[in-house]
DONUZA-85874 format. One line per 2 residues: number of its first residue (from 1); their letters; for each residue x, y, z of C-alpha. Coordinates in Angstrom, 3 decimals, decimal comma. Example, Ala and Ser with C-alpha at 12.3 -4.5 7.8 and 13.67 -1.06 7.14 Angstrom:
! DONUZA-85874
1 = AS = 12,300/-4,500/7,800 ~ 13,670/-1,060/7,140;
//
This chain:
! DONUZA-85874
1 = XX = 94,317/85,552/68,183 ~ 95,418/83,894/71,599;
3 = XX = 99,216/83,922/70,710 ~ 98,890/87,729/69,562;
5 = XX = 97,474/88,306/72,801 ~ 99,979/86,904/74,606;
7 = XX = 102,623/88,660/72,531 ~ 101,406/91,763/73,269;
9 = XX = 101,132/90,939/77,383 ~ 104,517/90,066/77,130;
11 = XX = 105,498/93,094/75,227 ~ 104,073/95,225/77,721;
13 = XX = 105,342/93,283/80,865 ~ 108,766/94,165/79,141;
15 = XX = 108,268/98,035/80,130 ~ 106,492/97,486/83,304;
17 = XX = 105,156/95,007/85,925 ~ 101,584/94,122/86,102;
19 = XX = 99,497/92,918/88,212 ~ 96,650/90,206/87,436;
21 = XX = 93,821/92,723/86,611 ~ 95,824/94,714/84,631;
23 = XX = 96,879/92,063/82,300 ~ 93,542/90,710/82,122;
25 = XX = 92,340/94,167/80,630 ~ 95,075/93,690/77,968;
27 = XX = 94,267/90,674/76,750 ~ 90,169/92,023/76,815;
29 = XX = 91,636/94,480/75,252 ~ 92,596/92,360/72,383;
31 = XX = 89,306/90,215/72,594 ~ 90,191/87,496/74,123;
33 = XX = 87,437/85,630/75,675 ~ 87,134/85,152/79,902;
35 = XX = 88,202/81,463/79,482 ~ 91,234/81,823/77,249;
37 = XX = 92,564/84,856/79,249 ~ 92,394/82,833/82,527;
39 = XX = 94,331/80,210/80,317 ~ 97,064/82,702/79,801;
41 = XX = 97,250/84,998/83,238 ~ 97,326/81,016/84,888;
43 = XX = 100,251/80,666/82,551 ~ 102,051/83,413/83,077;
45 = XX = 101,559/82,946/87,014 ~ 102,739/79,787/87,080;
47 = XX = 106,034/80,859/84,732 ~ 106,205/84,186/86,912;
49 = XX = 105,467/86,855/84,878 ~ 102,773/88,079/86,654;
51 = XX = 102,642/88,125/90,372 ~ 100,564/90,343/92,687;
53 = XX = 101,923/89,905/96,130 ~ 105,719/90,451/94,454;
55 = XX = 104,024/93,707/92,664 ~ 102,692/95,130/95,802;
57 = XX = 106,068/95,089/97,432 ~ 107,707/96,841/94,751;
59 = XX = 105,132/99,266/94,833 ~ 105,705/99,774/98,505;
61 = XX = 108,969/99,864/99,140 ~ 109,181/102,269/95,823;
63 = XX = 106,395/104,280/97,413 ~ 107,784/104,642/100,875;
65 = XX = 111,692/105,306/99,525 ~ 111,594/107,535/96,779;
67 = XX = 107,984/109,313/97,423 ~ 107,784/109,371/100,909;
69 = XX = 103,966/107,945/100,619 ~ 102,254/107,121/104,142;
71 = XX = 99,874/104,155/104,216 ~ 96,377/105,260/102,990;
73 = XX = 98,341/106,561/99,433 ~ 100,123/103,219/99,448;
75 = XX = 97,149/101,722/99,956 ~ 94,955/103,986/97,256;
77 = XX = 97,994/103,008/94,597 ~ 98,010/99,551/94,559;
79 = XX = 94,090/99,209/94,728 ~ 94,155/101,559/91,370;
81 = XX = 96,248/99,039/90,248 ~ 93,826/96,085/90,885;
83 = XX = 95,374/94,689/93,636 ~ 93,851/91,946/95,836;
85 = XX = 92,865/93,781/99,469 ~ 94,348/90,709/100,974;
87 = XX = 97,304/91,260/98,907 ~ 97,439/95,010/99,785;
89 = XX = 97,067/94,238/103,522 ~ 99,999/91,512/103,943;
91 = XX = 102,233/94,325/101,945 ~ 101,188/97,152/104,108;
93 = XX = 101,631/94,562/107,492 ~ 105,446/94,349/105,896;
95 = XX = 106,195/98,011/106,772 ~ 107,715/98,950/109,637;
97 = XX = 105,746/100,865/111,380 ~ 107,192/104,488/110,904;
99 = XX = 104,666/106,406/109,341 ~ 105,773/109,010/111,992;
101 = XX = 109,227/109,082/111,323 ~ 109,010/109,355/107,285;
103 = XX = 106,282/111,931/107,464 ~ 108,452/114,202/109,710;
105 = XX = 111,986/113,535/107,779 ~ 109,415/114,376/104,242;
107 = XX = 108,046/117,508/106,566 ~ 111,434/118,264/107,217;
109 = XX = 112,578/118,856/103,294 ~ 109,557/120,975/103,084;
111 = XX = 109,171/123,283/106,037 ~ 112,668/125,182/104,632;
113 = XX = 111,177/126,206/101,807 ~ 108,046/127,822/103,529;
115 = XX = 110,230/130,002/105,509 ~ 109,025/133,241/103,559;
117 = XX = 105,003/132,389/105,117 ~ 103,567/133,196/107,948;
119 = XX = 103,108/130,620/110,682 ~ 99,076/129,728/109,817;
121 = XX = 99,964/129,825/105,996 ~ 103,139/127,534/106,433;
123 = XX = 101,628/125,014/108,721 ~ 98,331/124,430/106,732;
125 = XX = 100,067/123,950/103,759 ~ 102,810/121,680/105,069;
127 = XX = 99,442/119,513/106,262 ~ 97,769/119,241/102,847;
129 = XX = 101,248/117,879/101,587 ~ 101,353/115,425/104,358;
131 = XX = 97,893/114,302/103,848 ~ 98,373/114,254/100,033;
133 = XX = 101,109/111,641/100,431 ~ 98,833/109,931/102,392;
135 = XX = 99,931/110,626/105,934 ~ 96,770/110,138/108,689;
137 = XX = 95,718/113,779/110,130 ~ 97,421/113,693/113,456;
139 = XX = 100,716/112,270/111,942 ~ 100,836/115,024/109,541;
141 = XX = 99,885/118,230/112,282 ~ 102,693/116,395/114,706;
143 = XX = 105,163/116,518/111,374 ~ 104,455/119,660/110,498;
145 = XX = 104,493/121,502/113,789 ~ 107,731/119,887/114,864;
147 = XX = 109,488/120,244/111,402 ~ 108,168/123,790/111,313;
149 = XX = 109,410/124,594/114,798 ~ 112,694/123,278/113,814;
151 = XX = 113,202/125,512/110,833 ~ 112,269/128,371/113,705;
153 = XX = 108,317/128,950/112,897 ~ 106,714/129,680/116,191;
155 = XX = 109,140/128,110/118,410 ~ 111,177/129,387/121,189;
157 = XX = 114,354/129,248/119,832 ~ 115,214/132,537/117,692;
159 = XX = 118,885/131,219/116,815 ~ 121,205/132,910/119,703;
161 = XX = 120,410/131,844/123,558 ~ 121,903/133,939/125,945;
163 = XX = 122,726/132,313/129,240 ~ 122,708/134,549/132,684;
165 = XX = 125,912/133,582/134,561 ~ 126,368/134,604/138,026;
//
């Protein structure tokens, strides 16, 4: 029963990473009993098949380049995956710290194609997209204003300046 346990873990560690809770649901999964599955998760550990803090980095960096994910979702995504806190925490402290910066370039790809809304309309929604990737409240209004204001919602500039000249 062990060995097809293990077969399977390994099957599925083929397709994707896992992290230590996960795999210990697979091999429950298969009814292996508490002592026995610590056996095997200690053995694939120490062989490095499964490794938490290495998972939570690829989550991150995955999270933060190609979904533009502030901290709290990062955060939210790796606990769902079972995810020490401490774990979570040191990965997190790894980011630089340009939640700012990545929520306005993200803002940025977004405001153009709210250009057809009104200014309220525009904004709020350009918020709950910022929040939904996990973007604290103030980083997401300062985002959204400033890519909003650059794609010429409620700012100054209307395109042409004229300049008086004496």
């Amino acid at each position: 029963m062990r060995a097809a346990a293990e077969e399977s873990l390994l099957r599925k560690l083929r397709t994707r990473s896992l992290s230590v809770s996960e795999a210990r649901l697979v091999l429950k999964g298969h009814g292996v009993d508490a002592d026995a599955a610590d056996e095997v998760i200690d053995d694939f550990c120490r062989r490095g098949y499964l490794d938490d803090s290495v998972l939570a980095e690829m989550l991150v960096t995955a999270g933060t380049e190609r979904k533009g994910q502030g901290r709290v979702a990062l955060s939210r995504a790796l606990a769902q995956r079972g995810i020490p806190r401490d774990v979570i925490q040191e990965a997190l402290d790894a980011l630089p710290d340009d939640d700012a910066e990545r929520a306005l370039e993200f803002a940025r790809t977004k405001a153009r194609s709210l250009t057809r809304l009104d200014a309220d309309t525009a904004l709020r929604r350009l918020i709950g997209q910022l929040a939904r990737r996990g973007y604290a409240g103030s980083v997401a209004m300062t985002a959204a204003k400033t890519a909003l204001r650059e794609a010429s919602f409620g700012g100054t500039s209307t395109g042409v300046r004229f300049v008086d000249s004496d």
